[in-house]
C-alpha positions as CSV (number, residue, x, y, z in Angstrom):
1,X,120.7,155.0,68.4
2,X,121.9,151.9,66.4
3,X,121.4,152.0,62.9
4,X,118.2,149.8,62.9
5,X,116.8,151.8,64.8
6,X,116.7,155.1,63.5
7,X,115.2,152.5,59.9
8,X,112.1,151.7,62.1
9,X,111.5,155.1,63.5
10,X,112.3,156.5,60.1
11,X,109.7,154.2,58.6
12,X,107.0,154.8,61.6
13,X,106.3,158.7,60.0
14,X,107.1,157.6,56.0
15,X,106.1,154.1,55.5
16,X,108.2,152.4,53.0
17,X,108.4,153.6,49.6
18,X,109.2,150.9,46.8
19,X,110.0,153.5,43.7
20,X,113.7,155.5,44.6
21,X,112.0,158.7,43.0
22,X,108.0,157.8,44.5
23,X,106.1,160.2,46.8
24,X,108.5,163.1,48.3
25,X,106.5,162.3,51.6
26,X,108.0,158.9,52.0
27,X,111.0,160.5,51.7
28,X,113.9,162.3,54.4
29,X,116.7,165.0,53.8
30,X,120.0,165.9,55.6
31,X,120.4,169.4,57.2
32,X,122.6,170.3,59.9
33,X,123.7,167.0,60.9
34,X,119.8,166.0,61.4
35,X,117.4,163.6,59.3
36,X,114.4,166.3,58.5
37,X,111.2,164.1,57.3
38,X,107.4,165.3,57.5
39,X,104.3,164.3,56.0
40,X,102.5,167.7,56.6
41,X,100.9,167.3,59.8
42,X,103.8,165.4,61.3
43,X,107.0,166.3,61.5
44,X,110.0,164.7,63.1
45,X,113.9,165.3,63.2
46,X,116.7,162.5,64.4
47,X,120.0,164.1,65.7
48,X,123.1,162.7,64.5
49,X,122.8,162.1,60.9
50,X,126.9,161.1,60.6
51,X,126.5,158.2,62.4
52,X,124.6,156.2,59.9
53,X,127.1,157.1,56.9
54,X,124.3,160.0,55.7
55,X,125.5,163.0,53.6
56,X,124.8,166.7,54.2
57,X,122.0,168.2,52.1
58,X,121.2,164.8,50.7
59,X,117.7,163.4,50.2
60,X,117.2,159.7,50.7
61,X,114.1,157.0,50.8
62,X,114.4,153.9,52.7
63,X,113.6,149.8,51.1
64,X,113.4,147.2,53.4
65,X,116.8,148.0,55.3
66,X,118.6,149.5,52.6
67,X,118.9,153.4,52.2
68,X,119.0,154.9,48.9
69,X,120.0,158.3,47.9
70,X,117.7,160.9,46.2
71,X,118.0,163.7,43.6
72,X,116.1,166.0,45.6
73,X,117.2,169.0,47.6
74,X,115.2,170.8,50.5
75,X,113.4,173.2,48.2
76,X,111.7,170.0,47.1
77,X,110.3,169.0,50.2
78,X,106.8,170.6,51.8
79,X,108.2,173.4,54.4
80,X,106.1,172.8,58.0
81,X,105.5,175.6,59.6
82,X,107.7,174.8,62.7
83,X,111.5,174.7,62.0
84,X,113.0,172.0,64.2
85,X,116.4,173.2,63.4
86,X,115.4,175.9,65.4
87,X,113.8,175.0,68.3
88,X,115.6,177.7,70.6
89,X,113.7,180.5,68.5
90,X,109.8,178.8,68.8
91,X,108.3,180.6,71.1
92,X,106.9,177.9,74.5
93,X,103.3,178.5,75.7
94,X,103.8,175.7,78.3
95,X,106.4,172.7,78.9
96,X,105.7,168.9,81.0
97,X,108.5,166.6,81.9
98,X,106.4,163.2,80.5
99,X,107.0,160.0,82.3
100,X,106.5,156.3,80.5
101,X,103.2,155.9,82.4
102,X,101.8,159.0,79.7
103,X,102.4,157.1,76.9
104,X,101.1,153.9,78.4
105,X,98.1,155.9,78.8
106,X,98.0,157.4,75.6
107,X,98.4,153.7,73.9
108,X,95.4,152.5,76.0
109,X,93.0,155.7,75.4
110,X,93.9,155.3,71.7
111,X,92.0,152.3,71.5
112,X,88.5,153.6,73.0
113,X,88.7,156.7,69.8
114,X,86.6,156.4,67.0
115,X,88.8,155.9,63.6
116,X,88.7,158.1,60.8
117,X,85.1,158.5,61.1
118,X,82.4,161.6,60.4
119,X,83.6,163.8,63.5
120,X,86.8,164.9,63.4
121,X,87.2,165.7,67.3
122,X,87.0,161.8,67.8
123,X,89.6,161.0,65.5
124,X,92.1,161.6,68.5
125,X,92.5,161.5,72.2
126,X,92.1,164.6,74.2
127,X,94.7,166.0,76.6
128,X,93.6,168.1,78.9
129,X,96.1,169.9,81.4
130,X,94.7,171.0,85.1
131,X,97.2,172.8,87.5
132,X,97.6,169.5,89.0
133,X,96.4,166.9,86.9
134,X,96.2,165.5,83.4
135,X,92.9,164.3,82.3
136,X,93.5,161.6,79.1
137,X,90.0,161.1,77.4
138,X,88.8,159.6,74.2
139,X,85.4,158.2,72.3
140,X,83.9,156.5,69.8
141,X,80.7,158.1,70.3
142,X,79.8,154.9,72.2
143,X,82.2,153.6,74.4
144,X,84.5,156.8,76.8
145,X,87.3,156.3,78.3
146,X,89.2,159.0,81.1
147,X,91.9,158.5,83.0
148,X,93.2,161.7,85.6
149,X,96.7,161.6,86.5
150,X,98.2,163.8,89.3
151,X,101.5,166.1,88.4
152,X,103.7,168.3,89.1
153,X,102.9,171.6,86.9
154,X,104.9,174.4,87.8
155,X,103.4,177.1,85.2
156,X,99.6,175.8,86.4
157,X,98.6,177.0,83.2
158,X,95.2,174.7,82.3
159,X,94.5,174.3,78.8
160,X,93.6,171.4,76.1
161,X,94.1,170.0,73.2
162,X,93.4,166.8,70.6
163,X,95.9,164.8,69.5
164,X,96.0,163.3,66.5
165,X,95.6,159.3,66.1
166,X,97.9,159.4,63.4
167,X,100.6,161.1,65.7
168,X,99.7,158.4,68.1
169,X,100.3,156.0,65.6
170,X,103.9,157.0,64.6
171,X,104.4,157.0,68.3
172,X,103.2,153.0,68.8
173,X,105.1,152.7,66.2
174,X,108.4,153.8,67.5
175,X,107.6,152.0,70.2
176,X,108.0,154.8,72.9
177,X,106.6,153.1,75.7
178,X,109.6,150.5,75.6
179,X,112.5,152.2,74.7
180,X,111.9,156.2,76.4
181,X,114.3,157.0,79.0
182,X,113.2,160.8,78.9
183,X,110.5,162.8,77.3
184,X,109.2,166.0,77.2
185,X,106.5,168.1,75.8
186,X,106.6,171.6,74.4
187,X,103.2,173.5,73.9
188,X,102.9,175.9,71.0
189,X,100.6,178.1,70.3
190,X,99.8,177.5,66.4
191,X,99.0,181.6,65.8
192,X,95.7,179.9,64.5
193,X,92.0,179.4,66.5
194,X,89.7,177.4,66.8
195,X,85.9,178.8,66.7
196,X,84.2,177.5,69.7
197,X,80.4,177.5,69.3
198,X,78.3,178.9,72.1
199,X,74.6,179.5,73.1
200,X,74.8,181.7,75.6
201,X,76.9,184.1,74.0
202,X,78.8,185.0,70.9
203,X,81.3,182.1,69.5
204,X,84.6,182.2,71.7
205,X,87.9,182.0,69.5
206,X,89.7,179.4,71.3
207,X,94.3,178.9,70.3
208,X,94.9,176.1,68.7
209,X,97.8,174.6,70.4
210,X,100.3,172.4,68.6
211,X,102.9,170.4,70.4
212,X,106.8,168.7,70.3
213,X,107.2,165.6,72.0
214,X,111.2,165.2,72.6
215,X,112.5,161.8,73.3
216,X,115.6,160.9,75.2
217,X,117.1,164.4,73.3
218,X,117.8,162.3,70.4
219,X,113.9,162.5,68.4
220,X,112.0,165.3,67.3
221,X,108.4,165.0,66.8
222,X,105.8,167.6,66.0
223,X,102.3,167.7,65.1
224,X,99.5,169.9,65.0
225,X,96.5,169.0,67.0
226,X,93.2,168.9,65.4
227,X,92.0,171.9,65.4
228,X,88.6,171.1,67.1
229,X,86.7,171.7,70.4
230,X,86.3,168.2,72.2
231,X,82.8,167.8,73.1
232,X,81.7,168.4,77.3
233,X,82.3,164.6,77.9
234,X,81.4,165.1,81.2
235,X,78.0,165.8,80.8
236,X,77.9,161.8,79.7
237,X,78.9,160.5,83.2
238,X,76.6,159.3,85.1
239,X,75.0,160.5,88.0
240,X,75.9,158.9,91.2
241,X,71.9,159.8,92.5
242,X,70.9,158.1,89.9
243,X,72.7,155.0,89.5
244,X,73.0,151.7,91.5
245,X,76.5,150.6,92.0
246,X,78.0,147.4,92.5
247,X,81.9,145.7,92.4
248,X,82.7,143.5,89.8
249,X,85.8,141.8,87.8
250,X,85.4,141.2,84.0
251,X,88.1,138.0,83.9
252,X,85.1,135.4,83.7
253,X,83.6,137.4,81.1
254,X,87.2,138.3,78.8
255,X,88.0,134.5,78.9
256,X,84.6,133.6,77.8
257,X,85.1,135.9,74.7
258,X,88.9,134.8,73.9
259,X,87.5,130.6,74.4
260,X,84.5,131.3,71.6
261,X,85.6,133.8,69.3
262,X,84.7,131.8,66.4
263,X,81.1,131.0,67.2
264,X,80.6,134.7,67.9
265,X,77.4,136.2,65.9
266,X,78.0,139.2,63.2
267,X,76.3,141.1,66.2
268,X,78.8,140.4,68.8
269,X,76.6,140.7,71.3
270,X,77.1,139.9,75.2
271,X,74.2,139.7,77.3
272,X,74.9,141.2,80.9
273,X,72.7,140.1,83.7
274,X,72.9,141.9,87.1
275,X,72.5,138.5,88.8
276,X,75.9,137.5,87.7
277,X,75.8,136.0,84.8
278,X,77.1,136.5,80.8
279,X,75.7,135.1,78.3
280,X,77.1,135.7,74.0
281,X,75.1,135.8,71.2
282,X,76.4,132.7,68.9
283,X,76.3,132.6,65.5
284,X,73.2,130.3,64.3
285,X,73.2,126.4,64.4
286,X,74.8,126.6,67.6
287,X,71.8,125.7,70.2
288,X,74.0,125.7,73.6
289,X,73.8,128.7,75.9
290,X,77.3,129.9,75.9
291,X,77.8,131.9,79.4
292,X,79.4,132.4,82.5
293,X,78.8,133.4,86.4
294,X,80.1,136.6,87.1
295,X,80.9,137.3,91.0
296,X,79.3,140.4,91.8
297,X,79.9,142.0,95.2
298,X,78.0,144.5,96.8
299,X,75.1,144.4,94.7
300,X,72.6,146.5,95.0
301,X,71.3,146.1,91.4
302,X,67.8,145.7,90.2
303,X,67.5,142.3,88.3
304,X,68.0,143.1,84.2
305,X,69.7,142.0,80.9
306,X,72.1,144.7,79.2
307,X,73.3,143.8,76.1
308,X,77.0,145.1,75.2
309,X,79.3,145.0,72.1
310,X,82.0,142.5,73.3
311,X,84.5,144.8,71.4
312,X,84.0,147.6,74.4
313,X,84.0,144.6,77.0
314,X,87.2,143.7,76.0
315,X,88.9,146.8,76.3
316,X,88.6,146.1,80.1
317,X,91.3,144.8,82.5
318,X,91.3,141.6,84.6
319,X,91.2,143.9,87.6
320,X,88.3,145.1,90.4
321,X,86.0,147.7,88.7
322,X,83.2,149.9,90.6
323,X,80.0,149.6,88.4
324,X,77.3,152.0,87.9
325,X,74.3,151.1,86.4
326,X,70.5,152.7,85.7
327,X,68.8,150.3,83.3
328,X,69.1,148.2,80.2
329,X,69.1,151.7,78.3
330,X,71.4,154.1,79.9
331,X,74.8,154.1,79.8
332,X,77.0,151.8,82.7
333,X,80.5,153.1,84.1
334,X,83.2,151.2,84.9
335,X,85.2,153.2,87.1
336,X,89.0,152.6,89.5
337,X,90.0,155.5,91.5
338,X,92.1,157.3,88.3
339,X,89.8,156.0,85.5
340,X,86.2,156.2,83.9
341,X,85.4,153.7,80.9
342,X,81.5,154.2,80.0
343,X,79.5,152.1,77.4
344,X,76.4,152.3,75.9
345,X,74.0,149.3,75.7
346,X,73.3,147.8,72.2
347,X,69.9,149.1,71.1
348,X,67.5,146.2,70.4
């Protein structure tokens, strides 16, 4: 890895920190030939610390593209729980060969999760491993998005866990998608549970599973997952008895957005009509009807306005989508053969 690098993926976990002696967290040490750096739920090692002229033992911060030296030694820095330096001893509750198409995934389902808000389980994207299949899912509380991917898993274990957006962050960060020629992930169980609330029965103590992400055996990364239960998604998806479909592709409706973003109202509102039209909500002063035919095949719908947040509409693809709609007030899906993307309507 050239020198420049290892400076961005450095900075993806610590940021950069303008004072040489400023928070230890923004800050990386030397051991065993290895850049060490965490920031407590994060932690990630790079192999092959000579190579970029850095000292055993040493502690050092990184401004703009300059690497300074520290006076701290590894007593000084918070000790994770996981030692990277040795991996061989942490005990594996499960391990997937990841291809690029994961992360791609990952990027995209990261955009559909709710951000720092009041419940913690959306603050991440769920992973949930089948014996054949990964299911990638994540929400705002208004908008979901799944995607189901078939694999090859040889232990069939089935399990599931949240992962963090910050994680996800340092990952975009690094760039993964791009620059990954290999990857694998190591489960680990944390030793730590997670109470799982049920009705029927007393609460079920469910393992928290944390995780290491190696890339191209040259980048550590661990994190713990949130240690939530992700919430029974599926009882959101609609019902194929109960829903009229039709066959639609939103590139009408995505340029119409990108042309008049600045006459958009506060509400950013687009007004879906099952006839084939879309029609946005303009800021006031602005008399013209700004819409747009839609070609809708297959229809089968009843004849309604839905209003949308054009934030969710844009999340979709200039592709062929299978629609499922009820009414003006129930949720519509969006749906290929591998993925699920449902919205809510605005409420009046």
């Amino acid at each position: 890895m050239k020198k420049e690098k290892m400076i961005k993926v450095v900075k993806a976990l610590t940021g950069e920190n303008k004072n040489a002696k400023g928070d230890i967290l923004k800050c990386f040490y030397v051991e065993n030939n290895k850049i060490n750096l965490n920031n407590l739920e994060i932690a990630m090692q790079i192999s092959d610390a000579n190579e970029y002229g850095l000292i055993e033992n040493q502690s050092y911060n990184i401004v703009g593209s300059v690497i300074n030296k520290l006076p701290f030694i590894k007593d000084d820095f918070p000790q994770m729980k996981i030692d990277l330096n040795k991996l061989n001893e942490i005990e594996v509750y499960d391990s997937l060969s990841l291809e690029k198409t994961f992360f791609e995934l990952l990027f995209k389902s990261y955009n559909y999760s709710q951000k720092k808000g009041d419940k913690p389980f959306l603050d991440g994207v769920n992973i949930k491993i089948n014996s054949d299949s990964y299911n990638i899912v994540s929400s705002d509380g208004y908008v979901l998005y799944e995607y189901t991917k078939a694999i090859k898993n040889e232990n069939k274990k089935e399990y599931s866990f949240i992962m963090r957006n910050d994680f996800i962050e340092v990952l975009k960060k690094i760039n993964t998608s791009e620059r990954i020629k290999s990857a694998r992930m190591i489960i680990i169980d944390s030793g730590e549970k997670i109470n799982q609330f049920s009705f029927n029965k007393k609460n079920v103590d469910t393992p928290r599973l944390d995780f290491i992400i190696v890339l191209n055996n040259e980048i550590l990364l661990y994190s713990k997952s949130i240690p939530e239960v992700y919430f029974k998604y599926e009882q959101v998806i609609p019902k194929a008895s109960e829903y009229k479909t039709c066959k639609l592709n939103p590139a009408s409706i995505l340029d119409l957005i990108k042309k008049n973003k600045s006459i958009l109202s506060d509400q950013k509102k687009l007004i879906f009509n099952t006839s084939g039209v879309a029609e946005l909500e303009t800021i006031e002063g602005i008399e013209e009807k700004i819409n747009c035919e839609i070609e809708i095949k297959e229809n089968n719908l009843e004849n309604m306005n839905i209003p949308i947040k054009t934030n969710y509409i844009e999340l979709l693809e200039k592709k062929e989508y299978q629609v499922m709609i009820k009414d003006s007030k129930n949720q519509m899906m969006f749906y290929t053969d591998n993925e699920r993307i449902i919205l809510m309507p605005m409420r009046a």
